[in-house]
N, C-alpha and C positions, 0 to 999 in steps of 0.2 A: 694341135689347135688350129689346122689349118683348116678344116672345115668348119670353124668356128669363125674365122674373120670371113667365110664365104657367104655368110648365113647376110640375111637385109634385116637393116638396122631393129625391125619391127619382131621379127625372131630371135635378135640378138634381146631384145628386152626381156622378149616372152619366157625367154629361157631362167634369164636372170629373174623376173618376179614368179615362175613358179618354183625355181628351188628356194626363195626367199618364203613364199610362202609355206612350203611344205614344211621346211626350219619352224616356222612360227605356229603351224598348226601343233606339229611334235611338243615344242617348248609349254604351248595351252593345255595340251594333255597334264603333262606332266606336273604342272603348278597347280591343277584341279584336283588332281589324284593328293598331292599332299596338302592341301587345302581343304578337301573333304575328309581326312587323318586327322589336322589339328581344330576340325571342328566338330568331330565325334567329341574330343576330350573336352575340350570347353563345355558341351553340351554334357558328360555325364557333372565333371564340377560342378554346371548351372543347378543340375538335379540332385546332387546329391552334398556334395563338399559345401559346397558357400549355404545352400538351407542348415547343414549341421552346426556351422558356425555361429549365425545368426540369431537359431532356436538358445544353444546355448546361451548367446551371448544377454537373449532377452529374459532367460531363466535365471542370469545372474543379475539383470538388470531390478527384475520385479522381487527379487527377495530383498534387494538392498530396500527397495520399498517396503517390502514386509515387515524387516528389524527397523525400519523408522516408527510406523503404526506401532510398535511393538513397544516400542519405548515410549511415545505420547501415551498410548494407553498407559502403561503404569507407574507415570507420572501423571496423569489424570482420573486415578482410580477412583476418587472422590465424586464424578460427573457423572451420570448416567448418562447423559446427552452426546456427552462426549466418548463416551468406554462404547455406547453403541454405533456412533457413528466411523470410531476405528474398526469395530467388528466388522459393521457390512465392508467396509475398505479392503481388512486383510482376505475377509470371505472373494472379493472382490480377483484380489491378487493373487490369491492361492488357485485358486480356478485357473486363472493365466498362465502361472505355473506347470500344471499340472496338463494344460493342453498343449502348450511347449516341448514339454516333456514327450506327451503323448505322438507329438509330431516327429519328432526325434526319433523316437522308438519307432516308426514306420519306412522310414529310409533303410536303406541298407547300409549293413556294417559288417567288418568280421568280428569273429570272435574277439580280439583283445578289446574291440570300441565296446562288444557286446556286454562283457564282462562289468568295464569303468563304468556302464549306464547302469547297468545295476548297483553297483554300489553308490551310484548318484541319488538312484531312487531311492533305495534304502535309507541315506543320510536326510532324503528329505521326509521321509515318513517320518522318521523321527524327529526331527524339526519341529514338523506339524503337530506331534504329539506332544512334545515339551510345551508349544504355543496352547494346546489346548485346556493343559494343566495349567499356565499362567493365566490363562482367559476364566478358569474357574476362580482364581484365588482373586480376582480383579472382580468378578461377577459377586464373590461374595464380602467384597470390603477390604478383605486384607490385603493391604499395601506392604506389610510386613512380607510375608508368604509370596506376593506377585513378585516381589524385588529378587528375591532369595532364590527361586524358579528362575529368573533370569539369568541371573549370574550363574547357578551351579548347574542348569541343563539345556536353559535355552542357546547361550553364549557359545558354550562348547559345541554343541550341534550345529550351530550354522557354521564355524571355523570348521568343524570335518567335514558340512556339504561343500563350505567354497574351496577346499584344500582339493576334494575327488574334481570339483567343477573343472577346476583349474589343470587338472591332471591330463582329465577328458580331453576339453578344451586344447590344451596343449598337443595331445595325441590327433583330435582332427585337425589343428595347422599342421601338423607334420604330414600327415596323409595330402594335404588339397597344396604343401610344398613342393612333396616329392613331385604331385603330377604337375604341375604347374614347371618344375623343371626339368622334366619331361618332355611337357609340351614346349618349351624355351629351346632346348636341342632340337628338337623337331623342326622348329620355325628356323632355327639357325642356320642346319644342312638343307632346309628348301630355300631359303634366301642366296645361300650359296651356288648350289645348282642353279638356278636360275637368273643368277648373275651370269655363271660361267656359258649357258646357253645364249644369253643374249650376244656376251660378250665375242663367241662361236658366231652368232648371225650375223651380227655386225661386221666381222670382218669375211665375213663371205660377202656380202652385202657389197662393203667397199670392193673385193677384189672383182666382183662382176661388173663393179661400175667403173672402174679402171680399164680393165678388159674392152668392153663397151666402148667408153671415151676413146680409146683409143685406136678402136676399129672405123672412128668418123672421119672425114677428111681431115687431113692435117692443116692445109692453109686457113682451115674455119676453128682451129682447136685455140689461137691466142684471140679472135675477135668471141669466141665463146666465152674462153675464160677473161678479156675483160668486161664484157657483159656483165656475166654473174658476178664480177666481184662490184661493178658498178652498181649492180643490183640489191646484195647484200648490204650497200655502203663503202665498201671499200673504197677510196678514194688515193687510196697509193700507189693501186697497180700505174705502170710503166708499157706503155704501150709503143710498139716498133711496124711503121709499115715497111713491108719489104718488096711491094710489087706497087705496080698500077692498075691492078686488077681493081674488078670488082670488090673482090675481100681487100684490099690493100687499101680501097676508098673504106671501106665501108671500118678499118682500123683506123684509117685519118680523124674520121666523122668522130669515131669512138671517142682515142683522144683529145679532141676538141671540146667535146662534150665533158668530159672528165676533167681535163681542167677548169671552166667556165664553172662544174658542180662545188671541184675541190676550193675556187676562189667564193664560191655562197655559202659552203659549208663553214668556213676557215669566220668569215664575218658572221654567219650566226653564233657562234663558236662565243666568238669575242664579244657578240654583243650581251651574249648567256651572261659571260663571265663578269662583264661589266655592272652586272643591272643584281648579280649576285654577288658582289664586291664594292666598289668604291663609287660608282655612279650608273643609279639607277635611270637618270634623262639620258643615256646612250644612246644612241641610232645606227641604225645598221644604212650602209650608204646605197643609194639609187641610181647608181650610175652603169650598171648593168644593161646588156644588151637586150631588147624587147621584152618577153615574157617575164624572165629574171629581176627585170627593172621592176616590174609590176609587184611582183611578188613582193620586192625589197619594199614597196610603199605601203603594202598592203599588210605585211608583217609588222613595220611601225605602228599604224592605223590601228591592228588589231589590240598590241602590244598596250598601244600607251591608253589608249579605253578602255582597257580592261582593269590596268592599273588604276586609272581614277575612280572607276565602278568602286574597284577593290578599297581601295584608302576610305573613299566616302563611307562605306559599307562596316570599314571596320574603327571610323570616329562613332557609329550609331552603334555600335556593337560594343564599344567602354563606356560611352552611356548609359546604356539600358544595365552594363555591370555594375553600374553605379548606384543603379536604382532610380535613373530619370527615362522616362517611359516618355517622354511629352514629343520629343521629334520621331519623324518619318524618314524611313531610307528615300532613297533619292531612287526617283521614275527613270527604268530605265527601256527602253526598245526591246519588240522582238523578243527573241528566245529569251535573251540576259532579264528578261523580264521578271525570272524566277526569283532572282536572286530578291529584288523587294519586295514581291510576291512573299516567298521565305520571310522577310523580316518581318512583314506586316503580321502573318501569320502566329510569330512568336510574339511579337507584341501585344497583340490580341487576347493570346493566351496567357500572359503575366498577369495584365492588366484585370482579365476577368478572375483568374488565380488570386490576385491581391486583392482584389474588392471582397471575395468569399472570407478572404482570412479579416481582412480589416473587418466586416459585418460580425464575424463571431468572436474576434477577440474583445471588440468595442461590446457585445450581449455579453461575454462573461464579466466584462469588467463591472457593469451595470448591475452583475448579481442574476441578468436571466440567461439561463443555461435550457431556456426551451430553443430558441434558434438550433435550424440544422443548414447545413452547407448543400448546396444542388452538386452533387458529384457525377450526374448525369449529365450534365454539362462537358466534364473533361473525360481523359482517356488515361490509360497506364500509368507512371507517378500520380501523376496530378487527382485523376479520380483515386487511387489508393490514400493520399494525401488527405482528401475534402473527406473520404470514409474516416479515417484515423481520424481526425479533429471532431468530425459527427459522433464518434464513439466516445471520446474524451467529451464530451458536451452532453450526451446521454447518462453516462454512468457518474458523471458529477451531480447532474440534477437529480437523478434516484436517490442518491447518496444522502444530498444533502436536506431532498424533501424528505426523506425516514425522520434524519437528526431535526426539523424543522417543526416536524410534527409531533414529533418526542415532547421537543421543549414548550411546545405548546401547551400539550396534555398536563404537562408539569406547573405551567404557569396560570393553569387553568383548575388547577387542584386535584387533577387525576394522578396516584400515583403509582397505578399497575400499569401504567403505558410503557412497552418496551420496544428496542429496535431488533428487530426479526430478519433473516435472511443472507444471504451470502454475499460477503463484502470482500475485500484485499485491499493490504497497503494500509497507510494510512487510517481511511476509510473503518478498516477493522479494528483500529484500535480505536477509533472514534464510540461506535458502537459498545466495545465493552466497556469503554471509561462511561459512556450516558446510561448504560444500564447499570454498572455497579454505583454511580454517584445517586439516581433514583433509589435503588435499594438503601442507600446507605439513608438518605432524606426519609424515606416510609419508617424506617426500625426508627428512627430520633424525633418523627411527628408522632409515632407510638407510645414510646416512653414520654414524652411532656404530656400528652394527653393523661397516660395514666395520672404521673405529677400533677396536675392542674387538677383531678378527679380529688386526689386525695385532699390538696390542701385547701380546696372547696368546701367538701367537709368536715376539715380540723377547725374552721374557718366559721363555719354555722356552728358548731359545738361552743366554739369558742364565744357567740354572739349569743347562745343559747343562755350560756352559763351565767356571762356576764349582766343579759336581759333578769336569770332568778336574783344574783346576788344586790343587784338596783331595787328590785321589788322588795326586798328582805330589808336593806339598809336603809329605804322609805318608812318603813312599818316600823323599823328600831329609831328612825328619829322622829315617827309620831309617839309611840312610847314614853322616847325621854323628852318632848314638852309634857307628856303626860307627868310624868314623874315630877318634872318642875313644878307645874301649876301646885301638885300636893303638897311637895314642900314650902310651897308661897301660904298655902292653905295650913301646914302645919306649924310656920311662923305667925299666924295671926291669933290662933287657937291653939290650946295648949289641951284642952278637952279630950277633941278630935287624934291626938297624940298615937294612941292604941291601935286604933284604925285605919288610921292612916301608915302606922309603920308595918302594920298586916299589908295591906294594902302596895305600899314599898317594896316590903318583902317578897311578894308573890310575883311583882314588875320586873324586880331584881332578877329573880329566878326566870323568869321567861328570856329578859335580854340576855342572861347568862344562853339560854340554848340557842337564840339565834344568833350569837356569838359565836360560839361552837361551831353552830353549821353554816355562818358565813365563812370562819377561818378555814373549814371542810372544801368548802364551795371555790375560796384564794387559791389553795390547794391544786383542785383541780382545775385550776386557769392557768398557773405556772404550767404545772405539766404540759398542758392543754399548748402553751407560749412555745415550751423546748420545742415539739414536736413539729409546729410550725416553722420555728428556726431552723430544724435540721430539713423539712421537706423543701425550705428556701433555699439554702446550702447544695442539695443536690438538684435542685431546677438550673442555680449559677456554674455546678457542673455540666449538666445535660449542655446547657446553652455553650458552654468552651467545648465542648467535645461536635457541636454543630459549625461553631466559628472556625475550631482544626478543617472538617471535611471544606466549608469553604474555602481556606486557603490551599486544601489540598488541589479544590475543583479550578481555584485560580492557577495553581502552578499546570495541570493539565491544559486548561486553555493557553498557558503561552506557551507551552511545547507546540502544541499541536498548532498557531500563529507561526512558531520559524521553523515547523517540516513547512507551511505553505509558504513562508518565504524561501527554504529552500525549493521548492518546487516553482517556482516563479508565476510565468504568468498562467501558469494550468490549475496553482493551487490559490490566484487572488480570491474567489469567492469562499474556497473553504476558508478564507485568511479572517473573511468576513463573519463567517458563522462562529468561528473561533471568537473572537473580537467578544462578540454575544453573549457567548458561554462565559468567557470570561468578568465581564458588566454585570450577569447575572448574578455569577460569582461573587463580584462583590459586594451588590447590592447586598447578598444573603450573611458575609460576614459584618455589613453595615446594620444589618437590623439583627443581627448576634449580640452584636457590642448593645447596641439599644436597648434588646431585651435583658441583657445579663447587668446595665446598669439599674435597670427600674428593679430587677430583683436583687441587686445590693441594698438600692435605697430602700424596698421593702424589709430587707433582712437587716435592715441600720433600725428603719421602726418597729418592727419584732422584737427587738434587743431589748428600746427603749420599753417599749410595754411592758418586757417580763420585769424591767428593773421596778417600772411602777406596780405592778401586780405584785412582787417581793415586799414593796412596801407596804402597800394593802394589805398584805398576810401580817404581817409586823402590826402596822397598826389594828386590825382584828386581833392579834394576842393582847396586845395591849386594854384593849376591849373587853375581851374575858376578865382578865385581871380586874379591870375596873369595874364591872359587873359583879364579880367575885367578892371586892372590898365592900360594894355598897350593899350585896344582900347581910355581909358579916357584921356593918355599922347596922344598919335595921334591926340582926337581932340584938343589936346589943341595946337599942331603942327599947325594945321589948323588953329588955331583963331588966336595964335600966334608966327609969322613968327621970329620975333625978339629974340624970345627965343629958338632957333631948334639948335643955335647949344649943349647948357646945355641941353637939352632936346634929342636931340639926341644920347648922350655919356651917360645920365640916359638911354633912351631904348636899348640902345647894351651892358648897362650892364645885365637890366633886360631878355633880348633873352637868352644872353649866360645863365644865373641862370635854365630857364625856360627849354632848349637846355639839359643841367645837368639833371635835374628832370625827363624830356622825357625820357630820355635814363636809367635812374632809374626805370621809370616805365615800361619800354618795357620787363629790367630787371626782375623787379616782374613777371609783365603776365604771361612772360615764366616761370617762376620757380612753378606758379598756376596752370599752366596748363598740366605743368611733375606732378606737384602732383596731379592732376584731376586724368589724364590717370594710376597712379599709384593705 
């Protein structure tokens, strides 16, 4: 090594940084070479392992889609609207499937993957074939047939595709395992190597710098090494002059300087520890020779303004946590200028933040949901933020102008108006509750109409009848004064006698048949009454079975009230339209109850009419009868002449009776016949 301490310091280096480097060129080779090894692998993985995993995994992903469609369908076999719109879905799905598949099938595999794919495909053919058979029995109605297809081919077929899936699937984790720990031993022995190289340079490194150091002058080797340790920080080196030399001063200087550091370091030290412990107004002392003194004042200075910046900064800072926006950080110099610069800036941004939110939540509360928030205004959150509340503000007012416009159409007496279009949440049940409570309202304005058609005209029949049998029992009590006056004429004249009982006789016989065909005529009024009764009877149905759907429509609206109470303040406006529905609602079982009382009180005068129209048939029998007696006294008038005048004074008792009843009955008619019309 002797021509090694002979060499000038400048060759002594050179030596040492070329075999250092040569070290480190070798050790870069070599980390390259195994670094371009474990990134072959990764790269076939990228291309092959992790796309096979994927394909699968989204192949088992879109069938569980497929057996969802698969079951709304035949539980909605009944809908067309709905059996077609699962169709395009699974058509939708199966396509995705099948390209999945098809991607799959293009990678490389060996034979065992080759094999499971096949029998993957196979399980899904058949799938597809079970589905298509259930897509016919759903197409033709039968829900029977769809269900039973279900169960006995579709059910099992998808369990033996997801059992090979899972098989598969299992087989390429094992495959993209092994390489993967493969590639883990790989990365393990090059980490190792390359440890052990460094570890190799490094202390070749150290031994040339040993070497080196020690080929420099000796008397310069302790003012070096305190130096560099003054340098680093060290502040404990011990420093010894042993001459009066030049280096002997220049190790005095050292130490002087070393301690003078180690007494600055020792009070910063302390005043750290202070200011991070029990008193933060600590101060580091000033009493330091020249330069050091400065520092010490300057370190305070810096120290304690920084701190007040800081405190001021952070009383504005639990403000603004609080939600009071109204103070300003405090103005500060220079660079520190950032920092209220910084507040102002967030302030700013709150302030303009909370004005957007207060402007849209105070428009929904008011019920307008046309307001949008300026999101151009801010940036990341905040514009994501002002989008999100824009979208909730949009798809409420669509929402709620459909249902708006629904109820309108409704209240307006259109009753084919429906709500159309794709909704979610809420929102969607909203829709099918206003479309089935309209359908349910059109089939029950149907039915009363029919009702109201008929008892129209049981109503005119009834007004009809009652108008002939008025006409009839006028003419039967011009008759019997006729009949009187003869008798008055057959008590004066005894002559007249003959002719007069002819005369009677023939009177008798006519009153007798409009007797007849007024009792005919009672008859068909009765009937005419039930018929009325029972079409009453079922109008005071129809109206309970409108009053049900109202209370029904009421319990909807207050579900649908406390989802938007649950929903807080995103659902106050639907809380409103709810409120609506429900008023409406009642209004419709208020004028239920209305209408079902006025058709009791009409089914109370129904009653009463048929009771008097029963009487009117009663007294028309009675009628006949007495028709009957007086033609049978007239002939006995006829036969015998010797008895006319007893006989005479019996029939003008009988007229006058008969006379009374007439006019009793004329009575009734008309009071059947207000009630007809009524």
């Amino acid at each position: 090594m002797k021509w090694f301490h002979d060499l000038p310091i400048a060759r002594k280096l050179a030596v040492g940084f070329t075999l250092t480097t040569l070290m480190t060129v070798v050790l870069g080779v070599f980390a390259l070479v195994r670094l371009n090894g474990a990134n072959a692998q990764l790269a076939a993985m990228a291309g092959n392992d992790i796309p096979s995993v994927q394909h699968l995994g989204e192949v088992r992903s879109q069938l569980g889609e497929f057996r969802t469609y698969e079951m709304a369908q035949v539980s909605m076999f009944d809908q067309p609207e709905k059996v077609a719109d699962y169709n395009t879905r699974m058509d939708s799905t199966a396509k995705i499937v099948r390209d999945e598949l098809a991607a799959y099938a293009a990678l490389p595999a060996g034979d065992r993957e080759r094999a499971l794919f096949r029998k993957v495909s196979a399980d899904v053919d058949a799938y597809f074939h079970a589905n298509a058979e259930l897509r016919a029995a759903v197409a033709a109605g039968d829900g029977a047939l769809a269900r039973q297809i279900s169960d006995e081919k579709s059910r099992p077929a998808r369990r033996t595709l997801f059992d090979d899936l899972k098989e598969l699937g299992a087989f390429s984790n094992s495959l993209m395992e092994s390489k993967i720990a493969n590639a883990n031993a790989v990365h393990r022995t090059s980490v190792i190597a390359i440890i052990a190289c460094m570890v190799l340079l490094s202390l070749v490194a150290v031994a040339l710098a040993l070497v080196i150091s020690r080929a420099i002058t000796r008397p310069l080797s302790q003012a070096v090494h305190a130096i560099k340790s003054v340098a680093r920080g060290d502040l404990s080196v011990t420093i010894r002059a042993t001459g009066a030399d030049e280096a002997g001063q220049m190790l005095a200087a050292t130490s002087d300087m070393t301690t003078m550091l180690r007494r600055y370091s020792d009070e910063t030290r302390q005043m750290a520890a202070m200011h991070a412990g029990p008193d933060i107004s600590h101060r580091m002392p000033v009493d330091f020779p020249g330069v050091y003194g400065e520092l010490a004042v300057g370190t305070n200075t810096v120290v304690f303004d920084h701190l007040d910046a800081i405190k001021d900064a952070i009383d504005i800072l639990n403000q603004y946590a609080a939600g009071d926006l109204s103070q300003n950080a405090r103005r500060l110099p220079g660079s520190r200028a950032i920092l209220h610069e910084s507040m102002d800036a967030a302030k700013a941004s709150l302030l303009a933040i909370n004005t957007q939110i207060q402007t849209l939540a105070q428009a929904a509360a008011a019920g307008d949901f046309s307001q949008r928030g300026d999101s151009l205004r801010f940036e990341h959150d905040f514009r994501v933020m002002i989008e999100n509340l824009n979208t909730m503000m949009e798809v409420a007012d669509g929402n709620l102008s459909q249902l708006s416009q629904l109820l309108q159409s409704i209240a307006n007496g259109d009753l084919t108006a429906r709500m159309h279009g794709e909704f979610h949440g809420v929102f969607a049940s909203m829709r099918d509750d206003a479309n089935a409570t309209v359908a349910q309202l059109t089939q029950i304005v149907g039915r009363i109409q029919q009702a109201s058609s008929s008892i129209s005209t049981a109503a005119g029949e009834i007004a009809s009848g009652n108008n002939d049998l008025s006409r009839r029992t006028e003419q039967q009590a011009a008759n019997l004064e006729e009949t009187a006056a003869s008798m008055e004429e057959l008590t004066s004249t005894v002559r007249q006698n003959a002719e007069h009982a002819r005369q009677a006789n023939q009177l008798a016989i006519g009153a007798h048949t409009v007797a007849s065909q007024g009792g005919d005529v009672v008859g068909q009024v009765v009937s005419t009454m039930h018929e009325i009764d029972a079409s009453s009877r079922r109008i005071a149905d129809i109206i309970t079975v409108i009053d049900g759907i109202a209370f029904q429509t009421n319990i909807l609206a207050l579900n649908a009230a406390v989802e938007a109470a649950r929903a807080g303040e995103q659902g106050r406006g639907f809380a409103v339209v709810a409120s609506e529905v429900r008023t409406l609602a009642q209004r419709s079982a208020s004028a239920a109850k209305e209408i079902k009382g006025l058709i009791d009180e009409s089914v109370g005068k129904v009653a009463e009419g048929s009771q008097l129209v029963n009487q009117a048939g009663a007294t028309m029998g009675e009628i006949v009868a007495s028709v009957q007696r007086v033609t049978d006294i007239m002939a006995e008038i006829s036969a015998a002449s010797q008895e006319q005048s007893a006989g005479i004074e019996q029939v003008n008792q009988t007229v006058v009776q008969m006379d009374e009843t007439t006019q009793q009955n004329a009575a009734l008619v008309e009071e059947a016949t207000a009630a007809a019309r009524a």
